[in-house]
C-alpha positions as CSV (number, residue, x, y, z in Angstrom):
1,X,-168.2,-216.6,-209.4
2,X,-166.6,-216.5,-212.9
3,X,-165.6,-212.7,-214.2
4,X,-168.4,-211.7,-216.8
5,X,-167.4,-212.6,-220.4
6,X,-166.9,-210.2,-223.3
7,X,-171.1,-209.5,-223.4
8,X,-170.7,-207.4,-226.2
9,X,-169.4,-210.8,-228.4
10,X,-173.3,-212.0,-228.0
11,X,-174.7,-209.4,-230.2
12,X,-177.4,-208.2,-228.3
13,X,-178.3,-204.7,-229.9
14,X,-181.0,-204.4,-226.5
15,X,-180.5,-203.4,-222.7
16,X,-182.7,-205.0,-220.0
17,X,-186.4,-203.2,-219.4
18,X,-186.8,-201.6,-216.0
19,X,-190.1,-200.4,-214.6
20,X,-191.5,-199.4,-211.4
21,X,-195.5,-200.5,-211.6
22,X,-195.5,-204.1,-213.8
23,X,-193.7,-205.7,-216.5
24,X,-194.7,-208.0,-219.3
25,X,-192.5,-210.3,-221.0
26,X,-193.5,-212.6,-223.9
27,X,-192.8,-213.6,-227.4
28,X,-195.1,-211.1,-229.4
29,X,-195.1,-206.7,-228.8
30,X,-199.0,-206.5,-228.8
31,X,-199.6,-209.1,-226.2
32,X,-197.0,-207.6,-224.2
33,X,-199.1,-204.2,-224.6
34,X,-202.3,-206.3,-223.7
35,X,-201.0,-207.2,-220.3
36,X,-199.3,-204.2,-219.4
37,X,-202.7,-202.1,-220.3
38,X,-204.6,-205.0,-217.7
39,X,-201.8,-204.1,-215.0
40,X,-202.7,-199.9,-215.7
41,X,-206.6,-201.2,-215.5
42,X,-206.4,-202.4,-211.7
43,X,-205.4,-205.9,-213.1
44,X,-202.5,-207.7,-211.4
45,X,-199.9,-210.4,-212.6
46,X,-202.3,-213.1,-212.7
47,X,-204.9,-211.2,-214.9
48,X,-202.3,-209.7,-217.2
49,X,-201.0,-213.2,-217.7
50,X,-204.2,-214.7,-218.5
51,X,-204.7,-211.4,-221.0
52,X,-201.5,-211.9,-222.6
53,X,-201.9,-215.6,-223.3
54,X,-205.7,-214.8,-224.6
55,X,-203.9,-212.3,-227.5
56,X,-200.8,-214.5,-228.2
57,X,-204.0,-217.4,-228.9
58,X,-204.9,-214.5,-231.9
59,X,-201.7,-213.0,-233.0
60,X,-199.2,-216.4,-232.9
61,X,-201.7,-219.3,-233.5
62,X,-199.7,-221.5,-235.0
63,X,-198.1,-221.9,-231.0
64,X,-201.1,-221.3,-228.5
65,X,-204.7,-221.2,-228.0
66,X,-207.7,-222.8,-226.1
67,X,-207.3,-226.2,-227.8
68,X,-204.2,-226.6,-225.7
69,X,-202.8,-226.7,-222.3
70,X,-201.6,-224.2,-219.8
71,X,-199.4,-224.2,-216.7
72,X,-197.7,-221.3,-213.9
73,X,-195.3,-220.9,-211.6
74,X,-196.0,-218.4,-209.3
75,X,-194.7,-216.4,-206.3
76,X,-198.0,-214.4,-204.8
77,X,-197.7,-210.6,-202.9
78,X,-198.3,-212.7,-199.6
79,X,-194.7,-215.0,-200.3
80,X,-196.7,-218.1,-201.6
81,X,-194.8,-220.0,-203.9
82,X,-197.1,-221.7,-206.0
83,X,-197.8,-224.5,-209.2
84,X,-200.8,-224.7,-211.3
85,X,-201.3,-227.5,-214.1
86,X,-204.2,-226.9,-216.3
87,X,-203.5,-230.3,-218.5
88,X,-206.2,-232.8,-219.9
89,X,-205.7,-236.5,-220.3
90,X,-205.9,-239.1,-222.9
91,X,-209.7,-239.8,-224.3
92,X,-211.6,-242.9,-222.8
93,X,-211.4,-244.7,-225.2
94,X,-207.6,-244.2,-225.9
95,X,-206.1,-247.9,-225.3
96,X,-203.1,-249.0,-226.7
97,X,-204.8,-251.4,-229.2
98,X,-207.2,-249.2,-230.1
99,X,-204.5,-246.5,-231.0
100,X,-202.7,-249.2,-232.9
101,X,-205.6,-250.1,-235.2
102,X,-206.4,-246.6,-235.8
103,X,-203.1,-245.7,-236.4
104,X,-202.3,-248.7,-238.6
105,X,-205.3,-247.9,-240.7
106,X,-204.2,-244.0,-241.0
107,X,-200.4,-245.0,-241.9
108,X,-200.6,-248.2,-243.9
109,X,-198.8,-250.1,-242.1
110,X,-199.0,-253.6,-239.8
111,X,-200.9,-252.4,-236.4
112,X,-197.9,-254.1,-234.4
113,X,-195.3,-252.0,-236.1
114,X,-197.6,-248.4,-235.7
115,X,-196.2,-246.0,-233.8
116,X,-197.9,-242.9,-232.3
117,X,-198.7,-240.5,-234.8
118,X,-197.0,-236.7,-234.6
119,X,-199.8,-235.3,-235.7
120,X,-203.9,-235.6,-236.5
121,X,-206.6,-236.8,-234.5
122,X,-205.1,-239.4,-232.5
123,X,-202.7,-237.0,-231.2
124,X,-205.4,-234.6,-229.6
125,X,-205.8,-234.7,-226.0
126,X,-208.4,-232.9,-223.7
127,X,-207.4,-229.1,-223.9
128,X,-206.9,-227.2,-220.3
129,X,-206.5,-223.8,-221.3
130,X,-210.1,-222.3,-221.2
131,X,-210.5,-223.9,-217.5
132,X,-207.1,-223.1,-216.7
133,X,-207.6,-219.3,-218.4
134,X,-211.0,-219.0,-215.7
135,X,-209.6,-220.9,-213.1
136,X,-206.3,-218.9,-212.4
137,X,-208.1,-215.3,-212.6
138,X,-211.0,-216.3,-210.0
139,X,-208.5,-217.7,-207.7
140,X,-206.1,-214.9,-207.8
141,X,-207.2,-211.9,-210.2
142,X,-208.5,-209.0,-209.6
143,X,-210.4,-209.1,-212.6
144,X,-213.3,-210.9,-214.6
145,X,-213.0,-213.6,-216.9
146,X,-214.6,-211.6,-219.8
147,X,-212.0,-208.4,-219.0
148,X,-209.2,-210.5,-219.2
149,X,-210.3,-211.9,-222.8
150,X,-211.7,-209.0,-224.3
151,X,-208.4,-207.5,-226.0
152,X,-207.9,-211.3,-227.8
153,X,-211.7,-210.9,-228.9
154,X,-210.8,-207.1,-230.5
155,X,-207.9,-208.5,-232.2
156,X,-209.2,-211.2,-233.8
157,X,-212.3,-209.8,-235.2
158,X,-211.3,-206.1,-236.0
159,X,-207.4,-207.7,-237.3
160,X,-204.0,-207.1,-236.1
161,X,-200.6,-207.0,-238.4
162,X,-198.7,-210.3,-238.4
163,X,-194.9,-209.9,-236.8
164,X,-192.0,-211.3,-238.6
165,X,-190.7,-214.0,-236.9
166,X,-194.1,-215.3,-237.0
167,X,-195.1,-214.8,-240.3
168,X,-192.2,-217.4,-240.9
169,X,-193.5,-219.8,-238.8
170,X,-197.3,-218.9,-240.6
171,X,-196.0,-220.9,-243.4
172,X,-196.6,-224.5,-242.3
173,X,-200.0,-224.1,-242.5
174,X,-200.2,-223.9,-246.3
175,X,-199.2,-227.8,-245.9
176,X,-200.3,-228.7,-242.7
177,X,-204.1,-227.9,-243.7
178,X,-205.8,-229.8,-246.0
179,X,-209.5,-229.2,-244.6
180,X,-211.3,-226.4,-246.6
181,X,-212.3,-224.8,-243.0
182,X,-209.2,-225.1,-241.4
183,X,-207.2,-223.0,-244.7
184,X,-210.0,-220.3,-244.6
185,X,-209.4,-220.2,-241.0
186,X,-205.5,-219.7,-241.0
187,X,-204.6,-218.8,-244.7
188,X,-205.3,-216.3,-247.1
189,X,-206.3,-217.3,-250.7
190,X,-204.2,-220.3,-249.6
191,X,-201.3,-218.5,-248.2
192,X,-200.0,-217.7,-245.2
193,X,-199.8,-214.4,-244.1
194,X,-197.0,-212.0,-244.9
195,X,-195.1,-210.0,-242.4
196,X,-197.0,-206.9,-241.3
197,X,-200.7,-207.6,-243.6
198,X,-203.1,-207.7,-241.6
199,X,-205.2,-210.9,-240.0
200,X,-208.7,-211.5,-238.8
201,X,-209.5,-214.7,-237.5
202,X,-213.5,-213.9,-236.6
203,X,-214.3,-217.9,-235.6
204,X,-212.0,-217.4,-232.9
205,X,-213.2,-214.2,-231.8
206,X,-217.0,-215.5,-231.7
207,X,-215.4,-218.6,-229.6
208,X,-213.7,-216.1,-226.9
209,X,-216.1,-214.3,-226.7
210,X,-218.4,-216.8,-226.0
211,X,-216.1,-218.2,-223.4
212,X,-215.6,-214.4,-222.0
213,X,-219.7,-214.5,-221.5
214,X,-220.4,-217.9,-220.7
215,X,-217.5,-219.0,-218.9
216,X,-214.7,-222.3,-219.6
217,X,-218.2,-224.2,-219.2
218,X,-219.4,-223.5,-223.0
219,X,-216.4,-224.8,-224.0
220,X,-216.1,-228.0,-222.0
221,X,-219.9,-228.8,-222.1
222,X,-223.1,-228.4,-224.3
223,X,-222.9,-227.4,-228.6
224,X,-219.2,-226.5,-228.6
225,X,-217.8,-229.2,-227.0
226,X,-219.8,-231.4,-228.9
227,X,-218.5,-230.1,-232.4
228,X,-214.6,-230.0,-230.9
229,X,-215.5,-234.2,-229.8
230,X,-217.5,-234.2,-233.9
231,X,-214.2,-232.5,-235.7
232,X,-211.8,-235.1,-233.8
233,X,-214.2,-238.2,-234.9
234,X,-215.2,-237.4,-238.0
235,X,-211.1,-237.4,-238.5
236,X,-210.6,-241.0,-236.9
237,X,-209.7,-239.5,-233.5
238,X,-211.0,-240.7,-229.9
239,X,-211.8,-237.9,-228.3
240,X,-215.5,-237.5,-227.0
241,X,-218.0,-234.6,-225.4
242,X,-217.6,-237.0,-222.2
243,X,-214.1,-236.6,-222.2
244,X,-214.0,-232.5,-222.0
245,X,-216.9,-232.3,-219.6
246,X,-214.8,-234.2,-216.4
247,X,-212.0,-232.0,-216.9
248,X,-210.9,-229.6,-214.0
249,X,-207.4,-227.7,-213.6
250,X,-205.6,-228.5,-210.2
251,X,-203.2,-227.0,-208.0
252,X,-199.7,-228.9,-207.6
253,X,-196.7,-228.3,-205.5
254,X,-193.8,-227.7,-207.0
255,X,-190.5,-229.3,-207.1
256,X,-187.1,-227.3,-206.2
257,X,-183.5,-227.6,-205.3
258,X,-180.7,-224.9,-205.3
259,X,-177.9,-224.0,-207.4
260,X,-175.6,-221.3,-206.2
261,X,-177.3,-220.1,-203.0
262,X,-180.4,-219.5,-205.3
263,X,-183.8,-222.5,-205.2
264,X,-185.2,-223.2,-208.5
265,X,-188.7,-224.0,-208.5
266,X,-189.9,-226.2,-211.4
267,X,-193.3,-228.2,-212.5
268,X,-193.5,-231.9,-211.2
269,X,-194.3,-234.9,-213.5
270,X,-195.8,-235.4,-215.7
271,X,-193.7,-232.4,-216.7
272,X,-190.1,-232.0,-217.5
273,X,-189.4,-230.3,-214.8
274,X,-187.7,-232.5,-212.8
275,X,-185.1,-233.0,-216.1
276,X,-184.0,-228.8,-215.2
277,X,-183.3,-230.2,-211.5
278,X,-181.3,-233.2,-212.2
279,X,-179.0,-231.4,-214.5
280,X,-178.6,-228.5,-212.6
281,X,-177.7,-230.8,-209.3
282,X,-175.6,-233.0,-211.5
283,X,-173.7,-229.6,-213.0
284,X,-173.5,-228.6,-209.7
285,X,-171.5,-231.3,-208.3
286,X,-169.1,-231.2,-211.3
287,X,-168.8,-227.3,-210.8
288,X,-169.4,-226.8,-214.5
289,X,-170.2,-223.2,-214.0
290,X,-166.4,-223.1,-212.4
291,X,-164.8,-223.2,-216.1
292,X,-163.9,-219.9,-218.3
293,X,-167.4,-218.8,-220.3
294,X,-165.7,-219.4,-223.6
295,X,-163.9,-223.1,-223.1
296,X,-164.6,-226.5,-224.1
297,X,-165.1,-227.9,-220.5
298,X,-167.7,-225.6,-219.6
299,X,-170.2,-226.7,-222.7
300,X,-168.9,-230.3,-221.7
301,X,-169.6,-230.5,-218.7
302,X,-173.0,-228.7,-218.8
303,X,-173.9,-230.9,-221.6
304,X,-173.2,-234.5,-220.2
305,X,-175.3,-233.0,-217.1
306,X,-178.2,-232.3,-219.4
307,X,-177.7,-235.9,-221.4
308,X,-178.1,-237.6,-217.9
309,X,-181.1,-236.2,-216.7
310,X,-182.7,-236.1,-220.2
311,X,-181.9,-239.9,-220.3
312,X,-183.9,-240.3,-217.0
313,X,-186.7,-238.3,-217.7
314,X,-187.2,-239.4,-220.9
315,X,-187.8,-242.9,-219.3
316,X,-189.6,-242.4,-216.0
317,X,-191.6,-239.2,-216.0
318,X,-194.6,-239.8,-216.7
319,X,-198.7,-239.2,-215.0
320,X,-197.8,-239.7,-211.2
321,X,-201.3,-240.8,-210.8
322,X,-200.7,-244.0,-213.1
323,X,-196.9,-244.5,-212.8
324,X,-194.5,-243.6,-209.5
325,X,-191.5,-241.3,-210.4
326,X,-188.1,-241.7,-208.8
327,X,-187.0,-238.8,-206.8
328,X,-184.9,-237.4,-209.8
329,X,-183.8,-234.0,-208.3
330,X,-182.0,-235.4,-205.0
331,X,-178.6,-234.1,-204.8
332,X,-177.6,-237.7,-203.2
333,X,-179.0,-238.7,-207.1
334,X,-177.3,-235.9,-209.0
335,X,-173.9,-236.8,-207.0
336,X,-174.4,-240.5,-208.5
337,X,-174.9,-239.6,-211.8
338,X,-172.5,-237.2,-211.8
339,X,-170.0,-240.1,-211.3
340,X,-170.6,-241.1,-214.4
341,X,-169.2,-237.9,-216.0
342,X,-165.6,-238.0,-217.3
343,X,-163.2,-235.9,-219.8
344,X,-165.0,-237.5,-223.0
345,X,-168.5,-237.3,-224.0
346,X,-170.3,-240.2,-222.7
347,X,-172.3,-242.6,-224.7
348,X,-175.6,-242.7,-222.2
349,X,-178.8,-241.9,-224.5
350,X,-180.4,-238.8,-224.3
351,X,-183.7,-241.4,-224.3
352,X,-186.3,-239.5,-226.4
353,X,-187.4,-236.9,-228.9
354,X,-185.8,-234.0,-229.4
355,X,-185.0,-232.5,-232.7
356,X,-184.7,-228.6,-234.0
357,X,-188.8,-227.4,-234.4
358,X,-190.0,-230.6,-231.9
359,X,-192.5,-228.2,-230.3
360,X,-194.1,-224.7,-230.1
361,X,-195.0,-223.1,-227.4
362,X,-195.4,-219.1,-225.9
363,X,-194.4,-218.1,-222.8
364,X,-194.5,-215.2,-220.6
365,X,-193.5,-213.6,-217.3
366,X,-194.9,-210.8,-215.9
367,X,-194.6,-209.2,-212.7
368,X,-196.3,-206.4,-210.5
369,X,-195.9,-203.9,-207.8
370,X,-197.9,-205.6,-205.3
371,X,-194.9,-208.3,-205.4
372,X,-197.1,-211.1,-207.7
373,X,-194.3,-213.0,-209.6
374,X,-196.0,-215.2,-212.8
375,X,-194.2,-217.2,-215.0
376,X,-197.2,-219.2,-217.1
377,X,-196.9,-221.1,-220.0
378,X,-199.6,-221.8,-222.9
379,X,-199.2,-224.0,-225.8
380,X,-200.9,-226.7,-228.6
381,X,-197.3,-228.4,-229.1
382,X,-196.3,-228.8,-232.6
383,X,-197.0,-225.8,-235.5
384,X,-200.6,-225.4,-235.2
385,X,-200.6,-228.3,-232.8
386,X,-202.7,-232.0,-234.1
387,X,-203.3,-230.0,-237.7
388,X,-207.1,-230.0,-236.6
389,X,-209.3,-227.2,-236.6
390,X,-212.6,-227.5,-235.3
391,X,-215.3,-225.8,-238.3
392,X,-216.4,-222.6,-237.7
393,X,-214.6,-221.9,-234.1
394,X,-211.1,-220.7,-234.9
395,X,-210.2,-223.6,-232.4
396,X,-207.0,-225.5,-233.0
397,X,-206.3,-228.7,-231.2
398,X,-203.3,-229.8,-229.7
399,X,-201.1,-232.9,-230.5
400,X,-199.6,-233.4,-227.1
401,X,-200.7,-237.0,-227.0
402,X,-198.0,-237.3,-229.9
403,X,-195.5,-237.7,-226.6
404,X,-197.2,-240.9,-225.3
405,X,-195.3,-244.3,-226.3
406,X,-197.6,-247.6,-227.5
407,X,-195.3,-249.6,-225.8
408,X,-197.2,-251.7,-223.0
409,X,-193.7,-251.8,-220.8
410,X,-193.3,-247.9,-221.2
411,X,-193.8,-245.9,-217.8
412,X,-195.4,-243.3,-220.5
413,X,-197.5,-245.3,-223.0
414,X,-200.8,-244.6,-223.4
415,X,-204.0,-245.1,-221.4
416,X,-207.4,-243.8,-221.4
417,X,-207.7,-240.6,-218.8
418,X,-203.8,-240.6,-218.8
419,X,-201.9,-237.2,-218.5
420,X,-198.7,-237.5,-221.3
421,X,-195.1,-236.8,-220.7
422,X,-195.4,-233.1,-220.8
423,X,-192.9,-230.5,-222.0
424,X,-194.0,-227.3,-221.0
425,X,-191.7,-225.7,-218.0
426,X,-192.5,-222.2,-216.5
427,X,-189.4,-221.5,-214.3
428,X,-189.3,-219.6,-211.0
429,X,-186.0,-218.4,-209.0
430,X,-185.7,-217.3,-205.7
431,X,-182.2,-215.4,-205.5
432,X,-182.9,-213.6,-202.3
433,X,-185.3,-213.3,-199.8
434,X,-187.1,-210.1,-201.7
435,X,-185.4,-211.2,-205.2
436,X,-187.4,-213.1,-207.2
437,X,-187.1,-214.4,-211.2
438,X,-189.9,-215.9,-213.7
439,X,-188.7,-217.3,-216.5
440,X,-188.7,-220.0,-219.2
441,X,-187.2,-221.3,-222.5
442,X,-189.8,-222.2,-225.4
443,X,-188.9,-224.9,-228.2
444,X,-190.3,-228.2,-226.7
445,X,-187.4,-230.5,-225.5
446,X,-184.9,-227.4,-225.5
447,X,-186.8,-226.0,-222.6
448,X,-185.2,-228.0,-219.7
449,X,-181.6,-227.5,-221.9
450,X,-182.7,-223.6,-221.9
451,X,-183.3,-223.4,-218.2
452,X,-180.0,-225.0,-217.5
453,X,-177.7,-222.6,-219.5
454,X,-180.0,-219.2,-218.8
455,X,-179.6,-219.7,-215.3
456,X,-176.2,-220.9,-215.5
457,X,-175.7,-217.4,-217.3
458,X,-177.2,-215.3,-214.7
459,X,-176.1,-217.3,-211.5
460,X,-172.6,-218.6,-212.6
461,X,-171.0,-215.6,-215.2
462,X,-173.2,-212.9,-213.1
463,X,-174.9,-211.6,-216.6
464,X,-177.3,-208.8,-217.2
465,X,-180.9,-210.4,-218.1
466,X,-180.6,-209.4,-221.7
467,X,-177.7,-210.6,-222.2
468,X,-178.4,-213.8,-220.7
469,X,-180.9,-214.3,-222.7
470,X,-179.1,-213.6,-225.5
471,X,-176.2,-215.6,-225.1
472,X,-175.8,-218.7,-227.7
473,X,-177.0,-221.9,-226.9
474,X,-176.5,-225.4,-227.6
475,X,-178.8,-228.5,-227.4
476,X,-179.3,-232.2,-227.5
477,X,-181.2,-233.8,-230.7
478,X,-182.9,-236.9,-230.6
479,X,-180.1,-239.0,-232.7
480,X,-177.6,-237.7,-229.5
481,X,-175.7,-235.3,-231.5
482,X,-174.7,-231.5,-230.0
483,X,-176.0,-228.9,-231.6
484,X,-174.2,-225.6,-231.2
485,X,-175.9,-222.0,-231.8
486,X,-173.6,-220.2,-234.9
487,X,-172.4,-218.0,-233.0
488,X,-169.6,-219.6,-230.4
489,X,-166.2,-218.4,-230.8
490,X,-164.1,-220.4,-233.5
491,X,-162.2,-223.0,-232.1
492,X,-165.0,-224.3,-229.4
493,X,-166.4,-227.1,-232.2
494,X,-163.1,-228.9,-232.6
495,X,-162.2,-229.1,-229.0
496,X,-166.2,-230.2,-228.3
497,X,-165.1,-233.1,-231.1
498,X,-162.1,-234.1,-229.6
499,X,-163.8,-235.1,-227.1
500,X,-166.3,-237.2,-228.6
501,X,-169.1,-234.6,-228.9
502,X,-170.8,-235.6,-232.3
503,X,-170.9,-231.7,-232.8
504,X,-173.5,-229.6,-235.7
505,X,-174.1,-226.2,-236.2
506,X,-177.7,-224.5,-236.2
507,X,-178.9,-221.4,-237.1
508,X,-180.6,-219.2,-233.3
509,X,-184.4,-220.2,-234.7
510,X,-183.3,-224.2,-233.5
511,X,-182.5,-222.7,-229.7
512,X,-185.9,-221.6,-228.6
513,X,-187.0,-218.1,-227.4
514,X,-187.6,-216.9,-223.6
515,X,-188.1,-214.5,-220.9
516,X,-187.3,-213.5,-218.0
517,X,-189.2,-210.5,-215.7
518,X,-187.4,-210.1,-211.8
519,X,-188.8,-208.3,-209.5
520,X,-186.0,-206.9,-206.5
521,X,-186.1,-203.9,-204.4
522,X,-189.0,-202.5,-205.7
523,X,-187.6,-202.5,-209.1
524,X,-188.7,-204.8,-212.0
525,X,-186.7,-205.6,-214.6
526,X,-187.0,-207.8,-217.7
527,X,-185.9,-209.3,-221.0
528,X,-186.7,-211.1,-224.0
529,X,-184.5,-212.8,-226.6
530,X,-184.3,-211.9,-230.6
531,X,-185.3,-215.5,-231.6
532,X,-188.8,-214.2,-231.8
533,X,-190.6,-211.0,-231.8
534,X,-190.4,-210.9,-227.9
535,X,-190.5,-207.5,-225.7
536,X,-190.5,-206.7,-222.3
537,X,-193.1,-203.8,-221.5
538,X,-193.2,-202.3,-218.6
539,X,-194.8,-199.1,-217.0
């Protein structure tokens, strides 16, 4: 293990959060308070996390909410190491042809050259959260449905103050919304909210609280779910009351390897998971975590790890259930690929999307004193997701089906019922027997790149978990260029060129935001990172 680096060099004005009883760690200081006030109420992890993600749904909409999906990683009191994916599928009537004629119409353009759209309609895909929200506390809460969702409901109808970092990212709205509803939803006098004025969204209370009475069923069957299948149509989209009645969450096991003594537990396809494992094997087997913190051959070698697994995931992960998916975090594949690694950037394709802003998302980790370990992950994808807001609900839907390709020879193009190439990666460590980590990177396609150098930072350089989090960051954009955080130490972007890295600087807000909560020896500990308005809270 590498001597720790100069920490103080990483800015981080904040220590790591201990606590005895329960932690919360997320992106947003009133939803951490929501879960840690669940934990003093007889709640444990699983109910605080479903609490937490409820409020973030109020206070950052523009990420989250019930017209979106959810997924966890878990470790439970009793040592089970556990995956949930609460994630809908493509509508019926979603076909490849179908799509293209719609989207044609939409864009102007020939339907053989349409692509799938970012954004709108076509993009929305059956929501999971408000199954997933029900599902997870029944299974393993200690509390109801309608406890865990009634600090969201209080938020949203009696107000709460909009944070900074996410009155910024308020903004897009102004643009994005063009339906009268949606702007007297989300905007005020047709503006965004400014940092600490106070927002009510009352639609969106009414709707959790419904779902807090009525259970995930009002939403996925009878008058709601018929306007959320109305507001898609009326649009141009596909999506149909049919579609949101068969949905059901499942249970999934996840997919692991180890990387410095430690196993890393990830979500299998059709998320990115498996992208986290290979480049963690493949930086393995090139000891990348073996150079000094602050040279050129560390980011190198880390970074042509990451290019080759994103390059393979981008290609084959996909619905497992439509499309098999090679085995892409063996360490007999990793040594392969890591073969392929030499001195000079290499010119392999990172495959797919990935640019600064490609995805929103909130994350958080929480963990209590019975020994429940949660990471869990909620999001609608892009800035208030498809753009879509269903009248007179508050409900925002999702444009994950933005990730699905229309060509017929993709592993990951379309079909009707088809789950999309999913970003969203909740993490989970096992560093000793009685030593576990949740944790996770936010920022769409940064999140497998985020895993990779936080854990790198804890496991390899022996980092406190604030100041791994904290650390600066690079990433891969879709045109293959490396983008490096402003804050490395002057000299690294020249060597990173020399080598044939096609290097840019970005400002943190391109790097994504995380947490981490650990629970060891009774203690809990956890950490948040300053590119949103994260906290750890703890009791």
């Amino acid at each position: 293990m590498n001597p720790n680096p100069d920490l103080d060099r990483f800015d981080s004005r904040r220590s790591t959060a201990y606590a005895r009883n329960g932690m919360v760690a997320t992106s947003q200081p009133l939803a951490a308070q929501a879960g840690v006030e669940a934990l003093r109420d007889g709640g444990n992890a699983f109910d605080a996390a479903v609490t937490t993600a409820a409020v973030l749904n109020v206070v950052e909409p523009m990420s989250t909410g019930i017209g979106g999906d959810a997924f966890a990683l878990y470790r439970t009191a009793d040592g089970d190491v556990g995956a949930f994916r609460s994630c809908g599928g493509a509508p019926a009537d979603a076909t490849i042809e179908t799509v293209r004629e719609r989207a044609a119409e939409r864009s102007g353009v020939d339907p053989a050259a349409a692509s799938m759209p970012d954004a709108g309609p076509l993009a929305v895909t059956v929501p999971g959260t408000a199954r997933g929200w029900e599902r997870l506390v029944a299974d393993h809460g200690n509390r109801s449905l309608a406890a865990a969702l009634d600090p969201a409901v209080e938020y949203a109808t009696e107000g709460f103050p909009v944070s900074e970092v996410i009155a910024d990212m308020w903004t897009v709205a102004e643009t994005l919304f063009t339906e009268d509803g949606a702007r007297e939803e989300y905007l005020l006098d047709g503006r965004s909210p400014d940092t600490g004025e106070v927002m009510t969204l009352p639609d969106l209370g009414e709707t959790l609280a419904t779902i807090a009475t009525a259970g995930a069923d009002a939403f996925y069957e009878g008058p709601l779910a018929d306007r959320i299948a109305e507001a898609v149509q009326a649009r141009g989209g596909l999506l149909a009351a049919d579609d949101l009645a068969g949905f059901e969450p499942e249970y999934v096991d996840p997919v692991s390897t180890t990387y410095r003594g430690a196993e890393v537990y990830e979500l299998p396809p059709n998320n990115q998971g498996l992208v986290a494992l290979e480049a963690l094997n493949i930086a393995e087997e090139l000891d990348a975590g073996g150079y000094d913190y602050d040279s050129a051959d560390r980011v190198h070698y880390f970074a042509e790890s990451l290019k080759r697994a994103f390059h393979d995931g981008h290609y084959y992960i996909t619905d497992p259930a439509f499309e098999d998916v090679p085995a892409l975090g063996s360490k007999a594949y990793a040594a392969e690929r890591a073969g392929t690694v030499g001195e000079r950037a290499g010119s392999v394709s990172v495959g797919g999307p990935g640019a600064p802003g490609d995805g929103d998302t909130v994350l958080l980790t929480v963990a209590d004193d019975a020994g429940n370990v949660v990471s869990f992950i909620n999001s609608i994808f892009g800035h208030f997701g498809s753009g879509v807001v269903v009248p007179g609900t508050g409900i925002t839907l999702q444009n994950r089906g933005s990730s699905f390709s229309l060509d017929p020879d993709h592993p990951n193009r379309i079909e009707p019922g088809k789950r999309p190439f999913h970003t969203l990666i909740p993490g989970l460590c096992r560093l000793d027997s009685d030593d576990w980590a949740a944790f996770g990177v936010m920022g769409g396609y940064m999140q497998p790149q985020g895993h990779l150098q936080v854990l790198a930072n804890l496991l390899d350089y022996d980092m406190p978990l604030q100041a791994a989090m904290d650390a600066p960051r690079w990433r891969y954009l879709a045109d293959g260029s490396l983008a490096v955080e402003d804050r490395f130490p002057d000299g690294l972007l020249p060597k990173l060129a020399r080598r044939g890295h096609d290097v840019t600087v970005r400002p943190p807000g391109d790097f994504g935001g995380g947490q981490i909560t650990r629970l060891a020896e009774g203690v809990i500990s956890g950490a948040t990172e300053p590119r949103k308005d994260g906290t750890a809270a703890g009791f």
